[in-house]
N, C-alpha and C positions, 0 to 999 in steps of 0.2 A: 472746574474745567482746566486740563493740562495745557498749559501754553508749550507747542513746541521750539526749541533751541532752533537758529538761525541753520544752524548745519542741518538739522534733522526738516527740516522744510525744504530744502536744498534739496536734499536728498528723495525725499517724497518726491517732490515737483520732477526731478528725472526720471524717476521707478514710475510716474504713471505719463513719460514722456513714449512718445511713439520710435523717435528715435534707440531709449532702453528695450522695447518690446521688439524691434529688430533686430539687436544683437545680443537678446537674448530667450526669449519663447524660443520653442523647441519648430516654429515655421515662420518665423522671423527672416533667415536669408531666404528663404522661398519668396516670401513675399517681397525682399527687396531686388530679386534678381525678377521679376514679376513685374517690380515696378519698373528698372531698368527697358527691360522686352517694349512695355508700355511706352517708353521714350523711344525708342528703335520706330515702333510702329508712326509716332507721331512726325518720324524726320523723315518717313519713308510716305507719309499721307501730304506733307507742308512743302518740304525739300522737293520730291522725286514726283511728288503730285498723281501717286499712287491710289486711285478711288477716295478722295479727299475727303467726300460730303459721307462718306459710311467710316472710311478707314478712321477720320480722325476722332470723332463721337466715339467708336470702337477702343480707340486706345485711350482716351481720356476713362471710357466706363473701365478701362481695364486697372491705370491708375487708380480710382474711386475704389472698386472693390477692395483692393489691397495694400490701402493703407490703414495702419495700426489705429482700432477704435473709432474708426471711422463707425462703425456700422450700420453702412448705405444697405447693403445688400447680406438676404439669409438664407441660401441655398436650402439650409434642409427645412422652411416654409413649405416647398414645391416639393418635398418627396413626397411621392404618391399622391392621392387626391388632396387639393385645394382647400387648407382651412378658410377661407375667405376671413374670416372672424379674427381668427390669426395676425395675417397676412396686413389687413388694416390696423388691426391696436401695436404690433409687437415689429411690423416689418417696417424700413427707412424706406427713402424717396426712391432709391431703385426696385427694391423689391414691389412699389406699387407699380412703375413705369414697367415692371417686368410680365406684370401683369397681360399687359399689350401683346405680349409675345406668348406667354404661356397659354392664352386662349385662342392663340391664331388669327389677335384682329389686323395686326399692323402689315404681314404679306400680304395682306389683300389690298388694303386700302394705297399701299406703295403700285399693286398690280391696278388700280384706278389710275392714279396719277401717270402709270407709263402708258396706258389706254389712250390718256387725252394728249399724247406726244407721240403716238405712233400713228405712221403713216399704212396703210396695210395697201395702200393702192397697186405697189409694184406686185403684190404677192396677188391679189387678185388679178392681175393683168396676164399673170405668168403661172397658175396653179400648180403647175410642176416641182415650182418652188417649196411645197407642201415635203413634197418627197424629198428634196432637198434637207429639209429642218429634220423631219424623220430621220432620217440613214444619221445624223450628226447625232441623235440621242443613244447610237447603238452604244458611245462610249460608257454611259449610264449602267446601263446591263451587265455589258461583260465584265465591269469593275464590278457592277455588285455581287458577281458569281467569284471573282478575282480576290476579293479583298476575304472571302470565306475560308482562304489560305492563311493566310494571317491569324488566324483564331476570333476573328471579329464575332460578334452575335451578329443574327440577321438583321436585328434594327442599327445597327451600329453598319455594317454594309450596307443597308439604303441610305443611309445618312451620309455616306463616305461616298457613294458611289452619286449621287445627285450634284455635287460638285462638278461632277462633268458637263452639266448642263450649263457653268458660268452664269449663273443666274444668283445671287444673292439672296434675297427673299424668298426665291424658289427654296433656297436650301434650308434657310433659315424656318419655314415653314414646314418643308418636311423630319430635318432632326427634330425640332419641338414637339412634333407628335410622337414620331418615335421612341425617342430619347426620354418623353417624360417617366419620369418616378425614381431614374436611375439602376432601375433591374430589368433584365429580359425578359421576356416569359419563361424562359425555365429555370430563373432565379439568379442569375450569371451579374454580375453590379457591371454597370457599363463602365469603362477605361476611358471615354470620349464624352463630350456636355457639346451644349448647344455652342457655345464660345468658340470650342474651338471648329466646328465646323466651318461657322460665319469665318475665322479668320482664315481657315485653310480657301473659302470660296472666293473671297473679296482679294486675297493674296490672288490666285490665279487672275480674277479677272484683269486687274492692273498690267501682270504679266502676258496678256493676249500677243503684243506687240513682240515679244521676244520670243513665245511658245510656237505661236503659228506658221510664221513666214516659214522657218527651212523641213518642214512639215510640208507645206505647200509646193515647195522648190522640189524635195526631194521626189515626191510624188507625182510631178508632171515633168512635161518635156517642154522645150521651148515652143515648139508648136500649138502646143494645146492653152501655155499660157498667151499665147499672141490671139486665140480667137476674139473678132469684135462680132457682139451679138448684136440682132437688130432689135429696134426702137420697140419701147413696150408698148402696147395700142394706151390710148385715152381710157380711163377709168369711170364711170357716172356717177354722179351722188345717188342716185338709186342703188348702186352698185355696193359703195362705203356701206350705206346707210341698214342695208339689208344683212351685210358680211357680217356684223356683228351680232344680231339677234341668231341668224340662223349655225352660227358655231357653236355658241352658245349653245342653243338647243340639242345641237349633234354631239357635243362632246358631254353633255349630262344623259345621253341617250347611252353611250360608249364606257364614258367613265365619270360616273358621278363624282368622285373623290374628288376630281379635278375642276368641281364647280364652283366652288369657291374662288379659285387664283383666276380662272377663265373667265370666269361671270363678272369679277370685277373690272377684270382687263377690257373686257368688249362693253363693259357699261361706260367705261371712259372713255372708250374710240366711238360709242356710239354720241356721245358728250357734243366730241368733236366733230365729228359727220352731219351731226342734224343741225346744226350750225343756228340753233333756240334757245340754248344755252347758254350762250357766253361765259355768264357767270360760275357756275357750275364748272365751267371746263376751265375759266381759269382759277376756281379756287383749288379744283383737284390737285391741278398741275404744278398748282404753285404753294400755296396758304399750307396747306393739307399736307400735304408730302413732304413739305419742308419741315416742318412739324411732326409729323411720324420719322420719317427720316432719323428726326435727331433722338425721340426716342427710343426708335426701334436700335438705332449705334449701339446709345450709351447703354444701358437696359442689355443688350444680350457683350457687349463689354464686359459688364457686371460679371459674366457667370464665365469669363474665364479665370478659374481658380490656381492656384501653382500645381496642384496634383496630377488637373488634368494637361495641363500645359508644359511642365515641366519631366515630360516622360516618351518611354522610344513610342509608344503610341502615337505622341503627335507625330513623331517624324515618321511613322505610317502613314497616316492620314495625307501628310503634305506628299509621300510621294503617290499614295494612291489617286489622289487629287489630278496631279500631275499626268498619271497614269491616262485616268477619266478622259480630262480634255484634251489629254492628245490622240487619243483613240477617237474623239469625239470628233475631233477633227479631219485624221487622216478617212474615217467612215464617210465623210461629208465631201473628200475630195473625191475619192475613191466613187461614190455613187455617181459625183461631177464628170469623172471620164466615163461610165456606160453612156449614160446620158448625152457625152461629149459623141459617143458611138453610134448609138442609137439615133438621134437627130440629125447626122450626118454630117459631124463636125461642125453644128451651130451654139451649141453651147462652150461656155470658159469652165469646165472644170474645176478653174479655181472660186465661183461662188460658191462653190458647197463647203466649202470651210466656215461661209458663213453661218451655217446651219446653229451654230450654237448659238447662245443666247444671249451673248453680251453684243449688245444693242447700243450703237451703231459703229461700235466699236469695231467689229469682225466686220463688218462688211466694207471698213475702210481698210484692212490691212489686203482684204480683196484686191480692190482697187490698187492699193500701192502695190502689190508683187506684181500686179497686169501692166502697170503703169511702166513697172524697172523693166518687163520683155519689148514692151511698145509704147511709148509716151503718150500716143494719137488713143490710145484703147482705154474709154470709160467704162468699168464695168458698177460703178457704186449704185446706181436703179437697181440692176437686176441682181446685183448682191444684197439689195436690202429684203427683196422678197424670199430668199430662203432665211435670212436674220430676222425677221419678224415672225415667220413661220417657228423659229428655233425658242420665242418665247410661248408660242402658241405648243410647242413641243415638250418644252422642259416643264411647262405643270399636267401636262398628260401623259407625261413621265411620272411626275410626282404622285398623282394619281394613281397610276400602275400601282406603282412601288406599294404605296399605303395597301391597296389593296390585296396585294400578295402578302403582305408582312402581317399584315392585320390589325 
């Protein structure tokens, strides 16, 4: 047996260091400016407190992936159909956690836990609010017709264009179906991964507070934002208790596709309504989600690769994103003034910006732009009821879309 010289181990020991494989493999600085982004994200989730509990799992998996030798994660396991066989003998700890995602369980089970913390009473009080959440999904659409410009493929536009709904796991759910195998149907390799979708979605929703208000300002007048609506009537537990079974039902009548995100959403709020559970409702809410949560981050982390992220695609995406939710928005103020018409001047206008999906988020920047015309004027009740209707919206969205795409 050759004993090696001290230099020649020396040497070894750095040729199989990760640090050599960075400055030298031919996606070595990819990866190192990959892992840099990965810091960026982490100071923008800790620091700026940017959607924390997704953002920062996110960029941790995003680290994980792309460090040299690591290998956590195997992208091409998941091209095309599922070796399972595979996937357990040959894949690391991400690629099983990825698992969760590749089969669509983890958007659902995230859509239980906001079930058992949504209150849907204002939206029942006020059904109008329906319409509300609607007119907010039109941004969905027209970006999916929009982004066709761009040379996108059609699953690569529903996937781009569902962003508008500010919904996370909505998105996440639907590129994953889309997106899987990495080819279109007419054989086109997609330019976009689930990765970056999740980053372009969780990036907006942080950004709600900065996107929306002069969105809002612009499109109303001082008058319309100074309306005070009156008191929403009392709600019945009959009332709760019934709201969820029978959406349910109507929305697997309308759009099956959509029964999976909806079915788990109102099994959660039924959780919490029937007030038999306890447990259940607080494990959903808490145990459960916390726990998906972090695998669902770190896991689609994982599959943001340098290729897909390090290209003018992404900055398509982030502005088409962009595009989405402010369309998404101004549709929701914009429905808010007929409505403001129609009712004879009893609606605020500006709850229909709640109509998107970031919960309860949107329905506070409501209230503050009502708050900055008249300090006396609460509008957060009757903004939660198009804001809950806007999650009720964005997977009958998602829905749609799958169904059109196919």
């Amino acid at each position: 047996m050759e004993i090696k010289s001290f230099s020649e181990t020396i040497i070894g020991v750095l040729q199989e260091s990760g640090i050599y494989y960075l400055f030298t493999e031919p996606d070595g600085i990819k990866r190192l400016i990959m892992i840099l982004i990965s810091f960026v994200f982490m100071y923008l989730a800790i620091k700026k407190k940017f959607e924390p509990l997704l953002l920062l799992p996110i960029a941790f998996g995003m680290l994980l992936t792309n460090l040299p030798y690591a290998e956590m994660f195997h992208p091409e396991l998941f091209d095309g159909e599922i070796n399972f066989s595979n996937v357990l003998h040959e894949g690391g700890l991400l690629d099983l956690l990825y698992l969760g995602v590749k089969l669509q369980i983890f958007p659902p089970l995230i859509f239980l836990g906001i079930g058992c913390m949504t209150d849907f009473g204002p939206l029942i009080a006020n059904p109008k609010s329906f319409l509300l959440g609607a007119a907010a999904q039109a941004g969905i659409f027209l970006t999916f017709i929009g982004a066709a410009f761009f040379g996108f493929t059609p699953e690569e536009c529903g996937s781009i264009a569902i962003i508008g709904g500010a919904d996370g796991p909505t998105a996440i759910y639907v590129s994953t179906q889309l997106l899987s195998g990495g080819v279109s149907q007419t054989g086109i390799p997609f330019g976009i991964d689930v990765g970056v979708i999740a980053l372009a979605a969780y990036t907006y929703m942080a950004l709600v507070p900065v996107i929306q208000p002069p969105i809002m300002r612009l499109l109303t007048t001082k008058q319309e934002r100074s309306v005070k609506m009156d008191a929403l009537r009392p709600v019945s537990q009959t009332e709760k208790i019934l709201f969820p079974i029978i959406v349910t039902i109507v929305i697997n009548f309308l759009v099956p596709s959509a029964t999976p995100l909806v079915g788990m959403l109102m099994l959660g709020n039924l959780f919490k309504e029937s007030g038999v559970v306890g447990r259940l409702e607080k494990t959903a809410q808490n145990e459960l989600m916390n726990i998906v949560t972090i695998f669902l981050g770190i896991s689609v982390g994982a599959t943001t690769v340098a290729d897909k992220v390090l290209s003018p695609r992404f900055l398509q995406v982030l502005l088409l994103g962009v595009v989405a939710f402010a369309i998404g928005t101004a549709c929701g103020v914009l429905f808010g003034k007929i409505m403001y018409l129609v009712t004879g001047k009893k609606v605020n206008p500006l709850i229909g910006s709640a109509g998107v999906s970031a919960v309860p988020m949107a329905a506070r920047i409501s209230q503050k732009v009502g708050s900055e015309t008249d300090p006396t004027n609460f509008l957060l009740m009757h903004a939660m009821g198009p804001n809950v209707a806007g999650v009720i919206g964005s997977a009958v969205a998602a829905g749609v879309l799958l169904n059109i795409i196919g």
